[in-house]
C-alpha positions as YAML, in Angstrom:
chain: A
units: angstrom
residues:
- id: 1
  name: UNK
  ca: [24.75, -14.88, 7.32]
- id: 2
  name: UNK
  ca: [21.68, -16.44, 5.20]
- id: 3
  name: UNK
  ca: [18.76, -14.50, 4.54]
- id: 4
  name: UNK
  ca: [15.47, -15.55, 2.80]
- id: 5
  name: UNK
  ca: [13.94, -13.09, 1.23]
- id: 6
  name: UNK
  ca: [10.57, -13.61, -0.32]
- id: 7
  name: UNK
  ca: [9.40, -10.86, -1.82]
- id: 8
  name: UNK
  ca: [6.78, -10.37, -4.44]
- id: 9
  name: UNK
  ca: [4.98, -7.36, -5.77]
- id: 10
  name: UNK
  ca: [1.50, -6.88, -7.55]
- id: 11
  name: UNK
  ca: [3.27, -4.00, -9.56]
- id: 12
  name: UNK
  ca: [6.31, -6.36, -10.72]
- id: 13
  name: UNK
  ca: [8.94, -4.02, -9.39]
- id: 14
  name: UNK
  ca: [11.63, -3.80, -6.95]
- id: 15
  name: UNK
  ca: [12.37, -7.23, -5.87]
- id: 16
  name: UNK
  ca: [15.45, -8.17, -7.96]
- id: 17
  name: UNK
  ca: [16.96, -5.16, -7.23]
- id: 18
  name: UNK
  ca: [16.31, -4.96, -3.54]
- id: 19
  name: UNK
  ca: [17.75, -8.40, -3.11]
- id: 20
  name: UNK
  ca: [20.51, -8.56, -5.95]
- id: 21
  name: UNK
  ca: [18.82, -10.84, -8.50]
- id: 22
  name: UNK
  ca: [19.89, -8.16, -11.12]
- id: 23
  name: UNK
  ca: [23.82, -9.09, -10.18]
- id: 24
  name: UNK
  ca: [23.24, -12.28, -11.47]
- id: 25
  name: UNK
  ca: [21.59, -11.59, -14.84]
- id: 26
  name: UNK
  ca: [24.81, -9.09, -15.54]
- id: 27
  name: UNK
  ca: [27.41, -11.68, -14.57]
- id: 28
  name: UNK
  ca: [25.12, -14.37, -17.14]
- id: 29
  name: UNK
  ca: [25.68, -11.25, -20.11]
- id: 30
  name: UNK
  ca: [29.24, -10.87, -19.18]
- id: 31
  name: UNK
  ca: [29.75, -15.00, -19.16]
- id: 32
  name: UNK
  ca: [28.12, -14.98, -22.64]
- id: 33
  name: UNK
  ca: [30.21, -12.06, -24.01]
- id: 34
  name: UNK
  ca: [33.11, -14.41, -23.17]
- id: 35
  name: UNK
  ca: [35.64, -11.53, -23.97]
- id: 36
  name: UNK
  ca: [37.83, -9.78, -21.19]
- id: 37
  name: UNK
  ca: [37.08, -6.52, -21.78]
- id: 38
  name: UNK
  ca: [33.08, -6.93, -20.63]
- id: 39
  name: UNK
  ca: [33.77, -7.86, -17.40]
- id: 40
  name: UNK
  ca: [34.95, -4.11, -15.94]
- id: 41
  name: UNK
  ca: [31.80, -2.72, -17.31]
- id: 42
  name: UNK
  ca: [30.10, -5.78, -15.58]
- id: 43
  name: UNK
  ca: [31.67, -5.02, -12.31]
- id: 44
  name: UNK
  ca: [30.60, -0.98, -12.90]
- id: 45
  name: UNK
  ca: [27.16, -2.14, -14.13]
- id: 46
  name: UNK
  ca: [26.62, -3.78, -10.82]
- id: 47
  name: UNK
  ca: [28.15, -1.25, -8.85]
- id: 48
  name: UNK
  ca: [25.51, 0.81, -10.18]
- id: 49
  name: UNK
  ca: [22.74, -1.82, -9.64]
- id: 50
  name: UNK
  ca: [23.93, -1.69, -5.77]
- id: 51
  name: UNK
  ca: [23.70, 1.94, -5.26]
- id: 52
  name: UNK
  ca: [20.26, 1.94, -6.24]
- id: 53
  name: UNK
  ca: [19.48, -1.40, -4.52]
- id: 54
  name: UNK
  ca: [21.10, 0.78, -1.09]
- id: 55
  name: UNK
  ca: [18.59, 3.69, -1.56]
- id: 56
  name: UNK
  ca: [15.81, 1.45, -1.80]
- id: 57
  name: UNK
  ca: [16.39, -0.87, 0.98]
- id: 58
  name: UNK
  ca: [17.80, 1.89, 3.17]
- id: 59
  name: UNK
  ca: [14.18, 3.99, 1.86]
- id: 60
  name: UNK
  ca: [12.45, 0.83, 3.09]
- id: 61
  name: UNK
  ca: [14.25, 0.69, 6.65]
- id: 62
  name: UNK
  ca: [13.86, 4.42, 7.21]
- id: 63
  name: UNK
  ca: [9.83, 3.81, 6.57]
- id: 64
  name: UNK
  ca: [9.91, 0.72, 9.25]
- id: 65
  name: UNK
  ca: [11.45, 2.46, 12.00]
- id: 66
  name: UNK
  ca: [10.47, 5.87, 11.53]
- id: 67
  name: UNK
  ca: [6.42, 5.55, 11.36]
- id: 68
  name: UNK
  ca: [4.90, 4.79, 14.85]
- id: 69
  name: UNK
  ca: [2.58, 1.67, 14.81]
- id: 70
  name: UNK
  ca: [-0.99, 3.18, 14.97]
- id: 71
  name: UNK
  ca: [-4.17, 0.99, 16.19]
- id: 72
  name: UNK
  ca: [-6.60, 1.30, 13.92]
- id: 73
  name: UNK
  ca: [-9.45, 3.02, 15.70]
- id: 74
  name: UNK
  ca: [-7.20, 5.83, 16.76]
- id: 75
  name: UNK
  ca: [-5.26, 6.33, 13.72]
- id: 76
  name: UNK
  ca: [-5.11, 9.43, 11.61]
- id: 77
  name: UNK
  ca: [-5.62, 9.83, 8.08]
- id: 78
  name: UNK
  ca: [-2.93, 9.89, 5.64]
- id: 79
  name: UNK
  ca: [0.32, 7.37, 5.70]
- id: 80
  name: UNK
  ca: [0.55, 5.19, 8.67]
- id: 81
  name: UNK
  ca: [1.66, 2.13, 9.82]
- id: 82
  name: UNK
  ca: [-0.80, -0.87, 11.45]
- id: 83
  name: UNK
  ca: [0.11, -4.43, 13.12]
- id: 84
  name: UNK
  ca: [-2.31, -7.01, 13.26]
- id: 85
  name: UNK
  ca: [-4.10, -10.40, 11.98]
- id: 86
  name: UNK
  ca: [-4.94, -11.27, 8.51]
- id: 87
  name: UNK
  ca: [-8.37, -12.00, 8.50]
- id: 88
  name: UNK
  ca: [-11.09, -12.95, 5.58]
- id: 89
  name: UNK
  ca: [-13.82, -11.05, 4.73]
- id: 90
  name: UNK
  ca: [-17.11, -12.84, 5.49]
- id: 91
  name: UNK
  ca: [-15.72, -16.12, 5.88]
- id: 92
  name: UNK
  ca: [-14.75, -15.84, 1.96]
- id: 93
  name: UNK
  ca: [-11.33, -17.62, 1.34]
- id: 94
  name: UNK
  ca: [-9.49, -16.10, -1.89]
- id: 95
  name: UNK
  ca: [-7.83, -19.79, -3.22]
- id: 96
  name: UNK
  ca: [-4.63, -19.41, -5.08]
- id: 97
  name: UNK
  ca: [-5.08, -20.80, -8.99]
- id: 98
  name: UNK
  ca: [-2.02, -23.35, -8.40]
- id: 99
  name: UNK
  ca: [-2.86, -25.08, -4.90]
- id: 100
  name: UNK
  ca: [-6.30, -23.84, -4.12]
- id: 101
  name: UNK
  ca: [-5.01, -22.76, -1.05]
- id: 102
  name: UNK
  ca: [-6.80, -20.33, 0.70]
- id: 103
  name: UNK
  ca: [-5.29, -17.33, 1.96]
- id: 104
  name: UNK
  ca: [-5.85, -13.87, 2.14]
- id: 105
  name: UNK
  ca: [-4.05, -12.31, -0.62]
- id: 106
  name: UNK
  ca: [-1.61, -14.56, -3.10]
- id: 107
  name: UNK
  ca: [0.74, -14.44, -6.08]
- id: 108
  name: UNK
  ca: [1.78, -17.49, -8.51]
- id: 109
  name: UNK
  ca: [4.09, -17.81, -11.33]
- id: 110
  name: UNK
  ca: [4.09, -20.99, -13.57]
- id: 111
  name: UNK
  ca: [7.17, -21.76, -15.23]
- id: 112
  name: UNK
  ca: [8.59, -24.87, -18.04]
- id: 113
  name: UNK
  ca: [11.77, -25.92, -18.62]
- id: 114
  name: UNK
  ca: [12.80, -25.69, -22.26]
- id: 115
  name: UNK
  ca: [15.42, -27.31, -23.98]
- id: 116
  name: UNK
  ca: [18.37, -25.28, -23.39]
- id: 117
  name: UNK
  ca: [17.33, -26.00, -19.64]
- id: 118
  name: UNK
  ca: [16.33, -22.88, -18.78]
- id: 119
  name: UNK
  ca: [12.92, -21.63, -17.54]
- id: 120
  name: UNK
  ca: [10.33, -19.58, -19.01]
- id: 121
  name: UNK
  ca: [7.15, -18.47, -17.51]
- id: 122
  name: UNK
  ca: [3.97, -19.82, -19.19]
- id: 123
  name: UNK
  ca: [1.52, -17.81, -16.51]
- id: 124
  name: UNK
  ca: [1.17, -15.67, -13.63]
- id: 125
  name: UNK
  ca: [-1.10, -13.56, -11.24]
- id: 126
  name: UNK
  ca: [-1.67, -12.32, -7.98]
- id: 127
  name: UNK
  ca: [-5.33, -11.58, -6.29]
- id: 128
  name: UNK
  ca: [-6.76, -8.04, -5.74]
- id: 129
  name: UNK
  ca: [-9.96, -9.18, -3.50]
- id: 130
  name: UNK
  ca: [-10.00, -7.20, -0.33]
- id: 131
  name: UNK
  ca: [-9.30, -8.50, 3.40]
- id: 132
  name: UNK
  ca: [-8.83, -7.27, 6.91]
- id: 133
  name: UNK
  ca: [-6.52, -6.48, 8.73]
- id: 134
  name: UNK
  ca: [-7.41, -6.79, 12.81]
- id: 135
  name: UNK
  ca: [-6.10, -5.46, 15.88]
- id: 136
  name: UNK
  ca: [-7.56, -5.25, 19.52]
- id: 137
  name: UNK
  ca: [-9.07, -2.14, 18.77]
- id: 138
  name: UNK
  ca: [-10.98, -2.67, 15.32]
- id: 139
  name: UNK
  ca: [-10.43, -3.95, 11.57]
- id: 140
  name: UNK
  ca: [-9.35, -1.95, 8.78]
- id: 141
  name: UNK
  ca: [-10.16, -3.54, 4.91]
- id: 142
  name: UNK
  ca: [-6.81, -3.68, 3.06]
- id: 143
  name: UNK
  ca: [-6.99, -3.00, -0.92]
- id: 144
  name: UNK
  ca: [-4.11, -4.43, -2.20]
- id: 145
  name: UNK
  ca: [-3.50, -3.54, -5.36]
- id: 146
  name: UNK
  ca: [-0.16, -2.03, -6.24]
- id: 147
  name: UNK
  ca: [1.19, -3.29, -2.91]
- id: 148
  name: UNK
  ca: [4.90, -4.48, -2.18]
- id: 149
  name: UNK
  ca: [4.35, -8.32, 0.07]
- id: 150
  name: UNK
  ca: [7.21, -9.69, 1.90]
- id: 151
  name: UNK
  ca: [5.75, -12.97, 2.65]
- id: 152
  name: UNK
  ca: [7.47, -16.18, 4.55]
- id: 153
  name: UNK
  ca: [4.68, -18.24, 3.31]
- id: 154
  name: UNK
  ca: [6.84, -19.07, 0.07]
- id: 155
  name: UNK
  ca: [6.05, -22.71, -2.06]
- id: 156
  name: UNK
  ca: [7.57, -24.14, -5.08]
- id: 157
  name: UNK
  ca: [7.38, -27.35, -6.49]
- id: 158
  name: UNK
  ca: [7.73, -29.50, -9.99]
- id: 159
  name: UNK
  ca: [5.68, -31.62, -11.91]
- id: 160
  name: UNK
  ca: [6.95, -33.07, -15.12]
- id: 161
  name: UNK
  ca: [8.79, -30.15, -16.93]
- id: 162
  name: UNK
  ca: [6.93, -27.68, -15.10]
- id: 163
  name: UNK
  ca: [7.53, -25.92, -12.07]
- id: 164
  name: UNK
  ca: [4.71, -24.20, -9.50]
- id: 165
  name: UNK
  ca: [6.05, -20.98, -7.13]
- id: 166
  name: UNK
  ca: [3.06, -19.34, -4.97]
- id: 167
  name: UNK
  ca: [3.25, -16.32, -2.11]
- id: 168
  name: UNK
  ca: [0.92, -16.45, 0.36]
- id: 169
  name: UNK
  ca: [-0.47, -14.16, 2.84]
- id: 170
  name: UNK
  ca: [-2.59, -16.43, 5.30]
- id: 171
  name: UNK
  ca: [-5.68, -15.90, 7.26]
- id: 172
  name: UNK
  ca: [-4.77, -15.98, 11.35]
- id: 173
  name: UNK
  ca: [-1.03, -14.93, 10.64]
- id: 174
  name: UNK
  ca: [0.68, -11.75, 11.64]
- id: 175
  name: UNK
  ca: [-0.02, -8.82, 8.86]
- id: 176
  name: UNK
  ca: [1.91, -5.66, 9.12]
- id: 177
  name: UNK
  ca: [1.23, -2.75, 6.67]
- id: 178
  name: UNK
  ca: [1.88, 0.58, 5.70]
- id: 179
  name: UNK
  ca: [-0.33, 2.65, 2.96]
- id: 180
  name: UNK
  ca: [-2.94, 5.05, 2.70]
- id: 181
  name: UNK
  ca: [-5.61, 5.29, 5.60]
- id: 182
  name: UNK
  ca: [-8.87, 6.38, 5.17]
- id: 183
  name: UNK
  ca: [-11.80, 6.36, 6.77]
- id: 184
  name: UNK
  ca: [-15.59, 6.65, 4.70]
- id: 185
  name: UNK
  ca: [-17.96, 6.89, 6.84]
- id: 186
  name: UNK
  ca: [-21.62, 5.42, 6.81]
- id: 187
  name: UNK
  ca: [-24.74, 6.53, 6.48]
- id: 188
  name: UNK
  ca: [-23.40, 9.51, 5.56]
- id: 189
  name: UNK
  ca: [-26.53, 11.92, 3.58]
- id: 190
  name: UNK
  ca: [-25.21, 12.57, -0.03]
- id: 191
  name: UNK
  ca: [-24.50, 16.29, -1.48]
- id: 192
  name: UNK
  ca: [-28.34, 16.18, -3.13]
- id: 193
  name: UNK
  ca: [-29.82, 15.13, 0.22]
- id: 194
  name: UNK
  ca: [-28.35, 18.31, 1.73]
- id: 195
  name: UNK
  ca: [-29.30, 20.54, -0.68]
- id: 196
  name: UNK
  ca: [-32.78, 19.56, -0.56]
- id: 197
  name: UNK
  ca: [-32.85, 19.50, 3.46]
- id: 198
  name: UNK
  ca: [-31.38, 23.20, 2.92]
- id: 199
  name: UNK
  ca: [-34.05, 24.42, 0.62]
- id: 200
  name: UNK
  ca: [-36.83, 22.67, 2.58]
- id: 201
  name: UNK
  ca: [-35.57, 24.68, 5.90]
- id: 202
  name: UNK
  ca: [-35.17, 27.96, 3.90]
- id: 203
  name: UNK
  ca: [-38.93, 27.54, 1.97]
- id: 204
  name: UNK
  ca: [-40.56, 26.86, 6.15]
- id: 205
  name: UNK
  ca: [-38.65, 30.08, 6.78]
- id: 206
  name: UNK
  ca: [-40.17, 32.05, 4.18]
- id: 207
  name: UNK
  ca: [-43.80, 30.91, 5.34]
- id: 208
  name: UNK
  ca: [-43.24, 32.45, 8.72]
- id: 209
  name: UNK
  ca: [-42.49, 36.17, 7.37]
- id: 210
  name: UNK
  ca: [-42.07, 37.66, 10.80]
- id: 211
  name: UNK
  ca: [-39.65, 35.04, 12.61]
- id: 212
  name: UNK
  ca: [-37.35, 35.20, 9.79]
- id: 213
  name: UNK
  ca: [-37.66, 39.15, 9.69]
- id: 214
  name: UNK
  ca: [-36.67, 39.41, 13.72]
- id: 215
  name: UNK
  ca: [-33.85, 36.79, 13.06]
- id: 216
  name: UNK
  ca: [-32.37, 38.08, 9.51]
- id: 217
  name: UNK
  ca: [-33.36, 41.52, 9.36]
- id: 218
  name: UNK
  ca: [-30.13, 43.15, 10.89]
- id: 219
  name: UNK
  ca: [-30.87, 47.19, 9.60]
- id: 220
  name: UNK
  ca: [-34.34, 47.01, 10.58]
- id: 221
  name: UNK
  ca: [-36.26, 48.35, 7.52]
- id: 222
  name: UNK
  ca: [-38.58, 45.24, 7.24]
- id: 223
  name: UNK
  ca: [-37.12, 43.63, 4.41]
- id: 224
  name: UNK
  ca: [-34.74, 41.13, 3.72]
- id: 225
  name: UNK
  ca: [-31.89, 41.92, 1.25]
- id: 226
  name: UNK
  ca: [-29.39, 39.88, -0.51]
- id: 227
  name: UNK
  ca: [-26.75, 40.45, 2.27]
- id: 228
  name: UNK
  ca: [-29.08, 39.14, 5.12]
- id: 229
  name: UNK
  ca: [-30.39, 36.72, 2.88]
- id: 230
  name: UNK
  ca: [-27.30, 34.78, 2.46]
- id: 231
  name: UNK
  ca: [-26.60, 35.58, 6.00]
- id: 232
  name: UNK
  ca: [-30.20, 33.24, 6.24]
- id: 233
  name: UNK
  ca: [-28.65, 30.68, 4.16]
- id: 234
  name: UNK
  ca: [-25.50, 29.94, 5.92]
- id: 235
  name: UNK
  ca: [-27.51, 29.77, 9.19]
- id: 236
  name: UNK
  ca: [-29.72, 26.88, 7.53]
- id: 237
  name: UNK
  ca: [-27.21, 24.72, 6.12]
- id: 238
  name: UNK
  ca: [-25.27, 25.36, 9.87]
- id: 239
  name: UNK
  ca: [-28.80, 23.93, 11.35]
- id: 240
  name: UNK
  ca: [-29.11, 21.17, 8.43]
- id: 241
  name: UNK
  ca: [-25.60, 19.70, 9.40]
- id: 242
  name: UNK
  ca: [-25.88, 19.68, 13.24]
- id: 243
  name: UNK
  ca: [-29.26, 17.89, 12.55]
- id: 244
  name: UNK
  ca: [-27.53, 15.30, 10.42]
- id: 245
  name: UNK
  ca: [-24.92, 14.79, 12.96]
- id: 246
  name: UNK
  ca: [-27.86, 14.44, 15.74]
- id: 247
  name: UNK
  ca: [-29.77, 11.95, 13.70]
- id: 248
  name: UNK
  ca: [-26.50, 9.39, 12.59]
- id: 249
  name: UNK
  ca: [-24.84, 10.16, 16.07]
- id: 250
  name: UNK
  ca: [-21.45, 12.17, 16.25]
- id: 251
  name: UNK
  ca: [-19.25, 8.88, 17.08]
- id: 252
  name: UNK
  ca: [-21.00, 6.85, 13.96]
- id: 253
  name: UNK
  ca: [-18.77, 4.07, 12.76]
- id: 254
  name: UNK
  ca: [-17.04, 4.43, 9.58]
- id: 255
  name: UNK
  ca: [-15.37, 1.75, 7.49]
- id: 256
  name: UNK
  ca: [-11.82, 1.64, 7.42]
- id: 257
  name: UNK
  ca: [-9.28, 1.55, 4.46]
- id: 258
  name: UNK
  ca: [-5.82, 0.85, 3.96]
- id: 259
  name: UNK
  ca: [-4.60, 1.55, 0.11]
- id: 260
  name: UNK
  ca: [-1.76, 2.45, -2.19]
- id: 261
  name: UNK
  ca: [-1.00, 6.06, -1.49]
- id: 262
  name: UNK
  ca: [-1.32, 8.16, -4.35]
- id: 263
  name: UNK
  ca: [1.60, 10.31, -3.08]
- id: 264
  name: UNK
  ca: [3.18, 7.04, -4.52]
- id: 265
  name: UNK
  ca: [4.95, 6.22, -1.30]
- id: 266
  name: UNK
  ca: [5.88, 2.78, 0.00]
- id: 267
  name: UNK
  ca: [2.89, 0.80, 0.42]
- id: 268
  name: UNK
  ca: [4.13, -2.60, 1.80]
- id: 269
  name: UNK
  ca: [2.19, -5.24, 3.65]
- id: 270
  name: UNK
  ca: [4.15, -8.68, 5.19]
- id: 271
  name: UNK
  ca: [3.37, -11.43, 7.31]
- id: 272
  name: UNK
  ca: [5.98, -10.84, 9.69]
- id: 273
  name: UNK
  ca: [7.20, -8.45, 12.51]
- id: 274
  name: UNK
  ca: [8.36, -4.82, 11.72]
- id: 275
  name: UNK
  ca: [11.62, -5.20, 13.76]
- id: 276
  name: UNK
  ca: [12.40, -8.20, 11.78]
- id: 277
  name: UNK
  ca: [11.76, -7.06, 8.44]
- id: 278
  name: UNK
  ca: [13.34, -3.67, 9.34]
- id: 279
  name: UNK
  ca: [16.74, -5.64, 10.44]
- id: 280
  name: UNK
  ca: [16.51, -7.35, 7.24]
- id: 281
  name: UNK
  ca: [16.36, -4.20, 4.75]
- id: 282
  name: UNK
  ca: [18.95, -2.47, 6.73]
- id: 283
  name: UNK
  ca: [21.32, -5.78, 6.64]
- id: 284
  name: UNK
  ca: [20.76, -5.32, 2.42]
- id: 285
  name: UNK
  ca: [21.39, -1.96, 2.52]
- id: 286
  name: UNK
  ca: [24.87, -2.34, 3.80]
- id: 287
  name: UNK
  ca: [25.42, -5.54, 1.97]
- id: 288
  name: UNK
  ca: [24.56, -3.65, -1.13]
- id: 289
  name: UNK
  ca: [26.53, -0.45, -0.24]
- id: 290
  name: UNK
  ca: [29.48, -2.80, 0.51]
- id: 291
  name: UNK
  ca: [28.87, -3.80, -3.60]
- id: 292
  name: UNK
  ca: [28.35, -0.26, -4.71]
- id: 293
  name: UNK
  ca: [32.09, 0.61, -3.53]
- id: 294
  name: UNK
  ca: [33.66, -2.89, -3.62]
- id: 295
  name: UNK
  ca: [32.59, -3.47, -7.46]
- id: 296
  name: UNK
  ca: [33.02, 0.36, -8.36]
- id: 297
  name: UNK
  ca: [36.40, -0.20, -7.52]
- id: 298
  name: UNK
  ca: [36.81, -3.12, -8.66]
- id: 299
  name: UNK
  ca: [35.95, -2.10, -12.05]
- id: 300
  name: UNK
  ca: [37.87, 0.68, -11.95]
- id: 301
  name: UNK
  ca: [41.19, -1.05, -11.28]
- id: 302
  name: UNK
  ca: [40.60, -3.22, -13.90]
- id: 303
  name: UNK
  ca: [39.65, -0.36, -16.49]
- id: 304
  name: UNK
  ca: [42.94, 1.13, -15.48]
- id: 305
  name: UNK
  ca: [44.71, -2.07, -15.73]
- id: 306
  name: UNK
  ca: [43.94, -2.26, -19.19]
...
């Protein structure tokens, strides 16, 4: 059984180990050592590799099918998971440097072939600008920045001695995610404009001596102490917020946001379905436990052999 697996990272991590790329570079030192005795530690070293390579694709599959699929109007705050469409942000297409295709979120790497016929990389980036994702309920902006993509939309090509690779994520296409929800919302008065609402309320109280004596005054000797004075306060910011809330409406739109958590949990986004990619990252978690005790052994025997 085949897999592609196209992932790519705007942190640089995880992708050669999730899918065994590291496996190859130690079997490339061990070729090079070109002495018996490296190839036991090889097999151990990649033994290793695998057991961490199981924990994080086994991490990833947990994530998938654990987290309920949340629409964004209705979802709560903190970690969730949303399925949707990739859409642009006013009609402004992010173009990837090596195509100028446009897309909602890319990463390229630009690579030349040098002598020895090997490759090094001569550039690379991925964008940060800021899309939606939609479902039938709403749209939610996704930030991402620091996100893990597992994207289909894979391209690589050669010109000359060079060769192009791009990831896409594609405006219209299926986006799944999982990160950080929050919600800011709008037109919402600032910590200054509540203070001064506050002291505005408390100042008309103070003008009209006798209403705020026969609401404050709770012992009845016609003054107002400290104690029923702050008892006055807290009644006037209660007032100041319910007027807020009556003036930008209680069900006032906010603007959604999907980020990396700062928990430093997953935060993943792909073009493709959740059942998919979660059959995918449990099929490399066996594959790599399979390695972890396969090679161990492997190694082992050969160790003892000696």
């Amino acid at each position: 059984m085949a897999f592609s697996f196209n992932v790519s990272s705007s942190r640089g991590r995880a992708p050669l180990l999730l899918t065994g790329g590291l496996h190859f570079i130690i079997l490339a030192i061990a070729g090079q050592a070109d002495t018996p005795e490296a190839w036991p530690w090889a097999l151990l070293a990649m033994s290793v590799v695998s057991f961490f390579a199981w924990l994080g694709n086994h991490r990833r599959y947990r994530q998938i099918h654990d987290l309920p699929t949340s629409k964004v109007a209705s979802a709560s705050q903190g970690y969730v998971e949303l399925l949707g469409i990739g859409r642009l942000i006013d009609g402004s297409a992010v173009h990837c440097p090596v195509s100028l295709s446009p897309c909602c979120w890319y990463r390229y790497m630009v690579e030349e072939e040098q002598n020895d016929n090997k490759w090094k990389t001569v550039d690379e980036g991925h964008s940060v600008a800021h899309f939606f994702l939609v479902d039938d309920s709403g749209s939610c902006v996704i930030s991402p920045d620091g996100a893990e993509v597992v994207t289909s939309a894979h391209k690589s090509w050669r010109d000359g001695n060079m060769r192009y690779n791009e990831w896409l994520l594609l405006p219209g296409d299926t986006l799944y995610a999982i990160g950080e929800f929050v919600t800011h919302t709008a037109n919402a008065p600032s910590v200054t404009e509540e203070r001064e609402d506050i002291s505005a309320l408390l100042s008309e109280w103070k003008n009209d001596r006798q209403n705020l004596i026969k609401r404050f005054d709770l012992d009845q000797d016609g003054t107002i102490s400290l104690k029923e004075w702050e008892l006055a306060r807290m009644q006037a910011i209660r007032e100041v917020r319910k007027r807020q809330l009556e003036q930008t409406g209680r069900q006032t739109e906010g603007v959604h946001l999907l980020r990396k958590p700062r928990d430093k949990r997953l935060f993943l986004l792909s073009n493709e379905m959740p059942d998919t990619l979660g059959r995918r990252y449990l099929w490399w978690s066996w594959a790599h436990l399979g390695g972890f005790i396969g090679l161990g052994a492997w190694g082992l025997v050969m160790l003892g052999v000696r």
